[in-house]
C-alpha positions as CSV (number, residue, x, y, z in Angstrom):
1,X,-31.8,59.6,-34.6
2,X,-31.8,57.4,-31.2
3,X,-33.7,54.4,-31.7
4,X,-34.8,52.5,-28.8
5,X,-33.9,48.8,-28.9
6,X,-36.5,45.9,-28.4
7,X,-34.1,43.4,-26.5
8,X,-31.6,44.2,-23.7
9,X,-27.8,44.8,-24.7
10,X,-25.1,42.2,-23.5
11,X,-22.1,43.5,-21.6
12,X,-19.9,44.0,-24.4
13,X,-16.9,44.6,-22.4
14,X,-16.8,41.2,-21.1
15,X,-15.1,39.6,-17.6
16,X,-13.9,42.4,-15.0
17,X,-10.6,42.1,-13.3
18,X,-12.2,41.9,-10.3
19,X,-14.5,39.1,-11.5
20,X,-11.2,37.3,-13.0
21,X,-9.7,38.0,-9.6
22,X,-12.0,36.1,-7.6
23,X,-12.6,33.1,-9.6
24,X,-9.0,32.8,-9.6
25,X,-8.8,32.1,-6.0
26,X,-11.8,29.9,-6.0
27,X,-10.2,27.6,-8.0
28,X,-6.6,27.8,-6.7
29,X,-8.1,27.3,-3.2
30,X,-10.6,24.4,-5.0
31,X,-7.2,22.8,-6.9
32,X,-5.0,22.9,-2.9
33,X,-8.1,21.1,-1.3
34,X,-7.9,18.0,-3.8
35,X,-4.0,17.8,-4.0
36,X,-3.9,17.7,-0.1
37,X,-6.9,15.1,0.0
38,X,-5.6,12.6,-2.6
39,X,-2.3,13.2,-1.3
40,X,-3.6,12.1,2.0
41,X,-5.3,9.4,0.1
42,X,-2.5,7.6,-1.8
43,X,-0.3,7.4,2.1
44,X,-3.0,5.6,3.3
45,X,-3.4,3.3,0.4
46,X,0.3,2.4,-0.3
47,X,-0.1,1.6,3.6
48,X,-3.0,-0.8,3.4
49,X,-0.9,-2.6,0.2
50,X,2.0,-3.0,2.3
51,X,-0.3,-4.3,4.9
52,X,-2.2,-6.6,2.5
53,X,1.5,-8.2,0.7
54,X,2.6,-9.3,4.7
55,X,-1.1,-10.7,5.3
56,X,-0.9,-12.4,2.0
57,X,2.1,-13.8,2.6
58,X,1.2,-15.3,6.0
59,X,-1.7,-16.4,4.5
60,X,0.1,-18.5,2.1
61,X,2.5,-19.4,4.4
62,X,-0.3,-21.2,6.5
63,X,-2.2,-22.7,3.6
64,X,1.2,-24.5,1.9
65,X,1.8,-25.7,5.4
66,X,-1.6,-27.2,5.6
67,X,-1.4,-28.3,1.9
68,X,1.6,-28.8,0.9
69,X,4.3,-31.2,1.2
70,X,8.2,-30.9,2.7
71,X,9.6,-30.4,-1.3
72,X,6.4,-27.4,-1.5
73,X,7.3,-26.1,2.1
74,X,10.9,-26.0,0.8
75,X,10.7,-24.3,-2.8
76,X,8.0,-22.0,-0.8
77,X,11.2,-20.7,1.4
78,X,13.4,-20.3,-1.5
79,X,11.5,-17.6,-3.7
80,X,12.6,-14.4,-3.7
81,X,10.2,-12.6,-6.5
82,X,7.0,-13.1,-8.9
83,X,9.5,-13.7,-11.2
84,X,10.6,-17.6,-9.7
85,X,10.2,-20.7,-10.6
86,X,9.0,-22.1,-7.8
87,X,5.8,-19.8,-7.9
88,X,4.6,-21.6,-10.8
89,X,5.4,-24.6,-9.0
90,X,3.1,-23.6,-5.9
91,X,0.7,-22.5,-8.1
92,X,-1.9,-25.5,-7.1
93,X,-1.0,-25.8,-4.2
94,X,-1.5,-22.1,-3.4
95,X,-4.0,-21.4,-6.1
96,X,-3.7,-19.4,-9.6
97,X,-3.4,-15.9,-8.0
98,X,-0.5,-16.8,-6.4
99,X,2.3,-14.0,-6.4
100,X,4.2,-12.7,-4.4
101,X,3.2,-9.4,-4.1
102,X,5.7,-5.8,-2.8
103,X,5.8,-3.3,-0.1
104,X,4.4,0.1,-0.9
105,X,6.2,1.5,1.8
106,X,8.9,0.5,3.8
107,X,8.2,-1.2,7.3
108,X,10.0,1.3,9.1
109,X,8.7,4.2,7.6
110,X,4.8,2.5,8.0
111,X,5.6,2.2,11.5
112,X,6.9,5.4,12.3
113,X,4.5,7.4,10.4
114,X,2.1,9.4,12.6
115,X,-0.3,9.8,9.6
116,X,-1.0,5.9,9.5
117,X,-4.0,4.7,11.2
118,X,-3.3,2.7,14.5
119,X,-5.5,-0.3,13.2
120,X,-3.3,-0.4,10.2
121,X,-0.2,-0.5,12.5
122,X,-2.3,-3.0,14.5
123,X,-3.0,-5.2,11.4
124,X,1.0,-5.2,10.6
125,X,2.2,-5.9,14.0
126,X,-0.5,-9.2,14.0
127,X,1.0,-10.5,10.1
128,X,4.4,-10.6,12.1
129,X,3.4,-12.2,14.8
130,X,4.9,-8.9,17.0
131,X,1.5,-7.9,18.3
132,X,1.4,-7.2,21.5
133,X,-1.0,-5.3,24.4
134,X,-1.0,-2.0,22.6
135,X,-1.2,-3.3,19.4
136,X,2.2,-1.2,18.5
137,X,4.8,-1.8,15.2
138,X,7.6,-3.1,17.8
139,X,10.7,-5.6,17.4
140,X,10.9,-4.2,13.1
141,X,14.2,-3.1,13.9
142,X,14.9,-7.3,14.5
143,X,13.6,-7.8,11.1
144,X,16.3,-8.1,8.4
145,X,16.5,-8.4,4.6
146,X,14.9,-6.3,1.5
147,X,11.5,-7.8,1.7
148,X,10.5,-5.0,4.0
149,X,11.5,-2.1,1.8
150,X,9.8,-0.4,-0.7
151,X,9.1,-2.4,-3.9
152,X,10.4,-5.8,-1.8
153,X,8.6,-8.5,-1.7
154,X,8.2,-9.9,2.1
155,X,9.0,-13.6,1.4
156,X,11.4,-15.6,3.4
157,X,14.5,-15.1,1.2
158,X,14.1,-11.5,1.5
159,X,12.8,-11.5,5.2
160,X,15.7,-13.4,7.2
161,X,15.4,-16.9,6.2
162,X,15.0,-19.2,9.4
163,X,13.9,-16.3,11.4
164,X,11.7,-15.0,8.8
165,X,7.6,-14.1,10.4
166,X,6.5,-15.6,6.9
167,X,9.1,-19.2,7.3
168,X,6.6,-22.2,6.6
169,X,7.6,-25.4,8.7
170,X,5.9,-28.6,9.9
């Protein structure tokens, strides 16, 4: 009446609740651990764009003042976004890849923030020409204008005019 079988029988009831259970938490504990690092991630990168737009912008402050001429100095003090004329104007003077580009983060908040990396902060406080001894973000609350908030772009227009840190002269 019994037969013996030739191969072994599968489990035919299938996943435990137990078994469930645990690889539930695995993966909850698996799914916290890359939320918190990318999280962590994306600060720190919205920080080094921010960083990069006021670098940029000194950088091309300092080349259409080498460059340029009084009429390129002056439409370079007037733009106020991507969007003006006078980029394409500066364009070969500056080079094709010229454009203004915006904050990630505000100034103040990139400043204050503990989780930002000192040599960040460093890097900010040298692309205003604030650094100082300790390398700290110090004199923002001078700064005036837009161009330091998130989504602004850090040109002079936006940045204080005359007393901007990115105002090109001779």
């Amino acid at each position: 009446m019994l037969k013996r079988l030739n191969k072994p029988q599968r489990n035919q009831r299938g996943v435990t609740v137990i078994e469930l259970t645990i690889a539930l938490i695995v993966l909850v504990f698996l799914a916290l651990a890359s939320f918190f690092t990318l999280s962590n991630l994306s600060g720190d990168s919205k920080a080094e764009a921010s960083v990069a737009a006021l670098e940029k912008m000194a950088q091309w402050r300092d080349t259409v003042v080498a460059k340029g001429t009084t009429a390129d100095i002056d439409t370079f003090n007037a733009i106020a976004a991507p969007e003006d004329a006078g980029v394409a104007t500066l364009k070969p003077v500056l080079g094709a890849n010229f454009r203004p580009l915006p904050m990630q983060m505000a100034l103040t908040e990139l400043c204050a923030s503990a989780k930002v990396p000192p040599d960040i902060k460093n890097r900010v406080a040298a692309a205003l020409g604030q650094a100082d001894g300790d390398g700290a973000c110090n004199g923002v609350e001078a700064e005036t204008g837009t161009g330091f908030l998130d989504g602004g772009y850090p040109t002079v227009a936006n940045t204080g005019t005359t007393t901007s840190p990115f105002f090109a002269a001779l």
